[in-house]
Biotite code that builds the C-alpha atoms (Angstrom):
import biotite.structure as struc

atoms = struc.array([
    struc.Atom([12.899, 19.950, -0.757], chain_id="A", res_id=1, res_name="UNK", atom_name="CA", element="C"),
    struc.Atom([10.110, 18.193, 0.870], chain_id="A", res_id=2, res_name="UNK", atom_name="CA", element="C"),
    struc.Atom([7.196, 20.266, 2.278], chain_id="A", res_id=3, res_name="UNK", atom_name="CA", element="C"),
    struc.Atom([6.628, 19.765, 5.605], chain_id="A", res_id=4, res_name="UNK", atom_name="CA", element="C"),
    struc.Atom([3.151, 18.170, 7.031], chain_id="A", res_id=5, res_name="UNK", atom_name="CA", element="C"),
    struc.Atom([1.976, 18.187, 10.287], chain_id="A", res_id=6, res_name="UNK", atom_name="CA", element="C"),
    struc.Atom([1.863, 14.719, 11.540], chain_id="A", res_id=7, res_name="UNK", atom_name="CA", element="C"),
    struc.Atom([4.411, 13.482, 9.570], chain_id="A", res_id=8, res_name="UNK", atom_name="CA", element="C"),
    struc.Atom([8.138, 13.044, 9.914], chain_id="A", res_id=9, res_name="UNK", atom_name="CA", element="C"),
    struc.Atom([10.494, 13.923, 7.693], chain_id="A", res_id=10, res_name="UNK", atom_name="CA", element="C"),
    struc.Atom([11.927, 10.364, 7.060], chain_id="A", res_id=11, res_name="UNK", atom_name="CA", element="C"),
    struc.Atom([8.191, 9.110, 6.694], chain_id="A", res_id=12, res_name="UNK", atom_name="CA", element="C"),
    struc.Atom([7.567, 11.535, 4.456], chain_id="A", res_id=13, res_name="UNK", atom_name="CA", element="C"),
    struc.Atom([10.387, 11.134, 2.157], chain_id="A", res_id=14, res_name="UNK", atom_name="CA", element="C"),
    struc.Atom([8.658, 7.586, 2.579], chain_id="A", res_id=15, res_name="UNK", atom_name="CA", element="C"),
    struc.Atom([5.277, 8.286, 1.446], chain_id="A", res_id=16, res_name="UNK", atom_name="CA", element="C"),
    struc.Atom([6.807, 10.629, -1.861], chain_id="A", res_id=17, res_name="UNK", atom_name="CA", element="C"),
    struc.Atom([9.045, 7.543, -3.110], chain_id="A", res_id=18, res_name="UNK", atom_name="CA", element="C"),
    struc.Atom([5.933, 5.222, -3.000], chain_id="A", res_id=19, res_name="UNK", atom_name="CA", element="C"),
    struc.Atom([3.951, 7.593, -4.442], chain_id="A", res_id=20, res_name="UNK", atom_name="CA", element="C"),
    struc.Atom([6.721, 7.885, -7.293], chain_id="A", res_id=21, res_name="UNK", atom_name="CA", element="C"),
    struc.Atom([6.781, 4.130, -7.999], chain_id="A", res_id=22, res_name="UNK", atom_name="CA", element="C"),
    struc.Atom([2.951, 4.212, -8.023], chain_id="A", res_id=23, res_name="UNK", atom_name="CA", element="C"),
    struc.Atom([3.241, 6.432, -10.644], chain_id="A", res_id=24, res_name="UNK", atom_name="CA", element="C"),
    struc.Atom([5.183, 4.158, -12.866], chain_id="A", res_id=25, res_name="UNK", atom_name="CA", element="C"),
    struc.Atom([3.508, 0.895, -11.674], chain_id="A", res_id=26, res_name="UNK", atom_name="CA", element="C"),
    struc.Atom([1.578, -0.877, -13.969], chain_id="A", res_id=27, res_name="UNK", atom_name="CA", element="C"),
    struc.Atom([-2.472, -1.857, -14.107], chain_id="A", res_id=28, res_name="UNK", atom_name="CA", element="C"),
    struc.Atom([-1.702, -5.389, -12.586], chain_id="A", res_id=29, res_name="UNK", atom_name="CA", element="C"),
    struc.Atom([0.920, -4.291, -9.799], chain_id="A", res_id=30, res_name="UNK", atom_name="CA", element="C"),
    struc.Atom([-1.645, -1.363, -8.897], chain_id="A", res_id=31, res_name="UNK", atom_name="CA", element="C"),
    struc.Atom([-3.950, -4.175, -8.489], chain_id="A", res_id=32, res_name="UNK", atom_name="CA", element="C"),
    struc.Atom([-1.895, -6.483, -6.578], chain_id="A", res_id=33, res_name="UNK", atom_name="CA", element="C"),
    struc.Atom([-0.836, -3.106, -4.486], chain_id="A", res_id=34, res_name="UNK", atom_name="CA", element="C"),
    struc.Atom([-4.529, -2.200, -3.796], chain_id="A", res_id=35, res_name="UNK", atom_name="CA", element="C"),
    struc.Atom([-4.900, -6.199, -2.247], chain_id="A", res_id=36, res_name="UNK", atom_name="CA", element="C"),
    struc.Atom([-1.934, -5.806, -0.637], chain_id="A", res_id=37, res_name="UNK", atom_name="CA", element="C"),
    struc.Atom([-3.517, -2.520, 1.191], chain_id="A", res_id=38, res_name="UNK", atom_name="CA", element="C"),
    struc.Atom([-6.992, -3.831, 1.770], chain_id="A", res_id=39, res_name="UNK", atom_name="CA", element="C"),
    struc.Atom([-4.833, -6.476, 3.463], chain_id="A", res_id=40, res_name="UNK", atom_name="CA", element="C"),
    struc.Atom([-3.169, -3.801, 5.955], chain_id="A", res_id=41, res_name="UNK", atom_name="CA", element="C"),
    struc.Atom([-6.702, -2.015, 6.105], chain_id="A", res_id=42, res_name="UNK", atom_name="CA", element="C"),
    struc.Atom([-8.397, -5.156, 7.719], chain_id="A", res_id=43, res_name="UNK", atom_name="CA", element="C"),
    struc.Atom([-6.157, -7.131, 9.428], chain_id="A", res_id=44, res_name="UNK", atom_name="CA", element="C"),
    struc.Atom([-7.059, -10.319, 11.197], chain_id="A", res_id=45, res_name="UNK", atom_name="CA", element="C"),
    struc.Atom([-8.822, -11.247, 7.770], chain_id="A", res_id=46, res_name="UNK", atom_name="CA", element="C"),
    struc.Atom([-7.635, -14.857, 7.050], chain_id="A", res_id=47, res_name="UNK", atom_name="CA", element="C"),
    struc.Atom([-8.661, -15.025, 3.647], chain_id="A", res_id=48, res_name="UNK", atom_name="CA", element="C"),
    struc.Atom([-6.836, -12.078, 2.493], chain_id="A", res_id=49, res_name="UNK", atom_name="CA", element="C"),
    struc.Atom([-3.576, -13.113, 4.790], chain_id="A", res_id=50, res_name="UNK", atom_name="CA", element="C"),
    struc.Atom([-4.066, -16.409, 2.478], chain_id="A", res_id=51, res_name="UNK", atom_name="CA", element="C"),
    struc.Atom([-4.283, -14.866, -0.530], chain_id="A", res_id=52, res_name="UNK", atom_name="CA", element="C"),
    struc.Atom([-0.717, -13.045, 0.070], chain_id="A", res_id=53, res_name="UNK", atom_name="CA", element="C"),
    struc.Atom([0.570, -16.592, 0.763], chain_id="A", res_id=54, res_name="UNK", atom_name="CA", element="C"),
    struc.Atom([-0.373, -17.794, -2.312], chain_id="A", res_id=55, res_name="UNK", atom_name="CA", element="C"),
    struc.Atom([1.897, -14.809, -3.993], chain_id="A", res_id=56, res_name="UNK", atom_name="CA", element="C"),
    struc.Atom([4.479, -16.062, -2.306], chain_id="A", res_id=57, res_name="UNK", atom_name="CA", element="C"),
    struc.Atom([6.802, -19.058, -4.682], chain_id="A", res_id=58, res_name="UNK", atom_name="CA", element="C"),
    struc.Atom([10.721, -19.652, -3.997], chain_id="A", res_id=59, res_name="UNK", atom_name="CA", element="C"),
    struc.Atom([12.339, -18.533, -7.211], chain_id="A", res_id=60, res_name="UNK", atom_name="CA", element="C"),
    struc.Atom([15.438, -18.757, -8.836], chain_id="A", res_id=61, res_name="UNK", atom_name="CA", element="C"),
    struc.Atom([15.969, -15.910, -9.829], chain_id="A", res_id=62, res_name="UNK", atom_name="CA", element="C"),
    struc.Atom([16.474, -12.590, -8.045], chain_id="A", res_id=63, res_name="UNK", atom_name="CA", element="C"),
    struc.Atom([13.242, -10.103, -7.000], chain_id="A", res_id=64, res_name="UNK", atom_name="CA", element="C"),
    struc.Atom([11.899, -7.752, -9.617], chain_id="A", res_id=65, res_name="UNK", atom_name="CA", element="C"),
    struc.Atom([12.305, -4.286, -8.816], chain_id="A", res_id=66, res_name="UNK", atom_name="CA", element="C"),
    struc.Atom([8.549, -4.136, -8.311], chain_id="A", res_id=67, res_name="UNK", atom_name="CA", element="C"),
    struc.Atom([9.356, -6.526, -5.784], chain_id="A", res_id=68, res_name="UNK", atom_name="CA", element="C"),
    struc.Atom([12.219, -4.982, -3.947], chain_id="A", res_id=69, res_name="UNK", atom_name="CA", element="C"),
    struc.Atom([9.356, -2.076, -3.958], chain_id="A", res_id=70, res_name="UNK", atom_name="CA", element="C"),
    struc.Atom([6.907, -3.399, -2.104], chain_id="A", res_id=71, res_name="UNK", atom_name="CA", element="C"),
    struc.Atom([8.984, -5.047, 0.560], chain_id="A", res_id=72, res_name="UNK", atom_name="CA", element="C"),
    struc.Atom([10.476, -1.837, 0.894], chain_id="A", res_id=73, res_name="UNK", atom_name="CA", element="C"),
    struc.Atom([6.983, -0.036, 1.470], chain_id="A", res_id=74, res_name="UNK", atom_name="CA", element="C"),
    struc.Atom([6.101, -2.996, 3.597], chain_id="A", res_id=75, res_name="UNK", atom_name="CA", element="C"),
    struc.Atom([9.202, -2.522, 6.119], chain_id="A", res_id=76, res_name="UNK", atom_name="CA", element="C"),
    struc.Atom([8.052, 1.590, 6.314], chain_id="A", res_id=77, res_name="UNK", atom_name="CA", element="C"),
    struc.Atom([4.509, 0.836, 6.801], chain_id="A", res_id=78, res_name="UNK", atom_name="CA", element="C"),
    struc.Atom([4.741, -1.120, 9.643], chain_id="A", res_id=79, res_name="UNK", atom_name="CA", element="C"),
    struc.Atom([6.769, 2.215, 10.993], chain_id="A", res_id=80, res_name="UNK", atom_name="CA", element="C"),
    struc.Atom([4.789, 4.581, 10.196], chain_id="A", res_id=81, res_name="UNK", atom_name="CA", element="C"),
    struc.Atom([1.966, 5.448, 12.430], chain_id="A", res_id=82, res_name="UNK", atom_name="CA", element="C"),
    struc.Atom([-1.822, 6.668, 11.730], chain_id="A", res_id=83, res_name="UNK", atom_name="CA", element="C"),
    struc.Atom([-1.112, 9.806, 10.384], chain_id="A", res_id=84, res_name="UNK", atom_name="CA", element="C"),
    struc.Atom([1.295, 9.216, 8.233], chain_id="A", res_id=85, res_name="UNK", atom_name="CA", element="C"),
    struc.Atom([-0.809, 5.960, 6.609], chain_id="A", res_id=86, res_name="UNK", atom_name="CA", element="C"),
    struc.Atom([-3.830, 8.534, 6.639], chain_id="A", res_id=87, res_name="UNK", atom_name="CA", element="C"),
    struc.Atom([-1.062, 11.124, 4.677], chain_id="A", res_id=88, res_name="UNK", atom_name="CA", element="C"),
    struc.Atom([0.168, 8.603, 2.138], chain_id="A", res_id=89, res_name="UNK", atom_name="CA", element="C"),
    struc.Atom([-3.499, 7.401, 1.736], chain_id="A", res_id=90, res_name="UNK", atom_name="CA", element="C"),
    struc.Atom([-4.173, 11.326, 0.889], chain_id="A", res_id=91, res_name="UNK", atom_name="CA", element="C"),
    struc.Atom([-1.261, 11.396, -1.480], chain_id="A", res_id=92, res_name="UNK", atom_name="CA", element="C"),
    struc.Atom([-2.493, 8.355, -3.034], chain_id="A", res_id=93, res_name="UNK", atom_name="CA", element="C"),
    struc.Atom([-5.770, 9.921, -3.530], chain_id="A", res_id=94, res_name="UNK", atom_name="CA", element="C"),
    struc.Atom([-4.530, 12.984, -5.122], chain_id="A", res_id=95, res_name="UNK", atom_name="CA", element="C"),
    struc.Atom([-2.452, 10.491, -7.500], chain_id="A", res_id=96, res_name="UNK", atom_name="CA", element="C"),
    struc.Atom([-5.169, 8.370, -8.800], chain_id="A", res_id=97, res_name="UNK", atom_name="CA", element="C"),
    struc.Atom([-8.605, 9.369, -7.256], chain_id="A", res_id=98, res_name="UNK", atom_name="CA", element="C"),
    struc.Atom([-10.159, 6.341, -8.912], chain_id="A", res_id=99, res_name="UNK", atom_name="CA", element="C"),
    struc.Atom([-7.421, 4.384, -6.884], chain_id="A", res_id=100, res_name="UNK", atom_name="CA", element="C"),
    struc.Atom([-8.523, 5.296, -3.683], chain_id="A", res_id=101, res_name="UNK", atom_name="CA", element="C"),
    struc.Atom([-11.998, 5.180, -4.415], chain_id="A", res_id=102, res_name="UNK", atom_name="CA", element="C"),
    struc.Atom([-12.227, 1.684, -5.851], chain_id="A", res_id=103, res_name="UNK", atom_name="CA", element="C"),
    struc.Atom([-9.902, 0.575, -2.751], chain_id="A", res_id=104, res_name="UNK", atom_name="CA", element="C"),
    struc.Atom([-12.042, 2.303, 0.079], chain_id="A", res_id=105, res_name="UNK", atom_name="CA", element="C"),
    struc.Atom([-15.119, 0.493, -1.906], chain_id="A", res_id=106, res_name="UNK", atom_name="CA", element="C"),
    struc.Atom([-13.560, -2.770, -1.774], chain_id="A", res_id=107, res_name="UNK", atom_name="CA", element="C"),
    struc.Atom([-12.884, -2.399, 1.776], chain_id="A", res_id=108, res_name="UNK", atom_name="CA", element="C"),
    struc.Atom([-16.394, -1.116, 3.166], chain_id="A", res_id=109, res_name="UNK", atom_name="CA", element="C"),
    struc.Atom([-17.388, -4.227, 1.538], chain_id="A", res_id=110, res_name="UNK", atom_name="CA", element="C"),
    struc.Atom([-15.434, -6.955, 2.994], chain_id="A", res_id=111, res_name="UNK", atom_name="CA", element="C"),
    struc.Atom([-16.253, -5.009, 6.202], chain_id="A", res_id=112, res_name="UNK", atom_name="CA", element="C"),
    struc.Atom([-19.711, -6.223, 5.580], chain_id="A", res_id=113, res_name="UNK", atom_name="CA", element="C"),
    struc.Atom([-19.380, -9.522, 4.856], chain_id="A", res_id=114, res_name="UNK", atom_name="CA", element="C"),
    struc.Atom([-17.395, -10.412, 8.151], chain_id="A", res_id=115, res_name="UNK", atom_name="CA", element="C"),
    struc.Atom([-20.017, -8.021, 9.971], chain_id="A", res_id=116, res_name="UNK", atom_name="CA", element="C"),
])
């Protein structure tokens, strides 16, 4: 049973533990592609970063890895979950894989200085 956090619903919640289970499992390169994908969210208006999840994008043949179906899954929640629960699941994160967070709030404070 799910502990319950102020701030967070319970769907949202049950949100945040299943991406923080696939984290788990994910390897170095889809953490990495992950992290871009949330220094993405974490600045948005940034063109260059909007292009660079363009260029991930190719029409296969062949159905979506279940990395794949992952990510578009987190995507779709994201977008519903409000501050507090992205602040949560940022925590979670954190808690995780502290060098995670830490490298990702790095990169970020530094492409908030370049467009500053």
């Amino acid at each position: 049973m799910d502990a319950v956090h102020p701030g967070v619903g319970y769907s949202s919640l049950r949100e945040i533990n299943c991406t923080i289970h696939w984290f788990q499992g994910w390897s170095k390169n889809q953490r990495e592609c992950f992290m871009e994908d949330l220094i993405a969210k974490a600045l948005p208006g940034r063109i260059d970063l909007l292009l660079g999840d363009l260029n991930g994008l190719t029409m296969k043949d062949k159905p979506p890895s279940l990395y794949e179906c992952q990510l578009r899954l987190f995507n779709q929640w994201f977008q519903d979950w409000d501050e507090s629960e992205r602040t949560f699941m940022l925590e979670r994160l954190e808690s995780a894989d502290p060098f995670f967070v830490s490298t990702f709030r790095q990169k970020v404070m530094i492409a908030k200085n370049v467009t500053s």
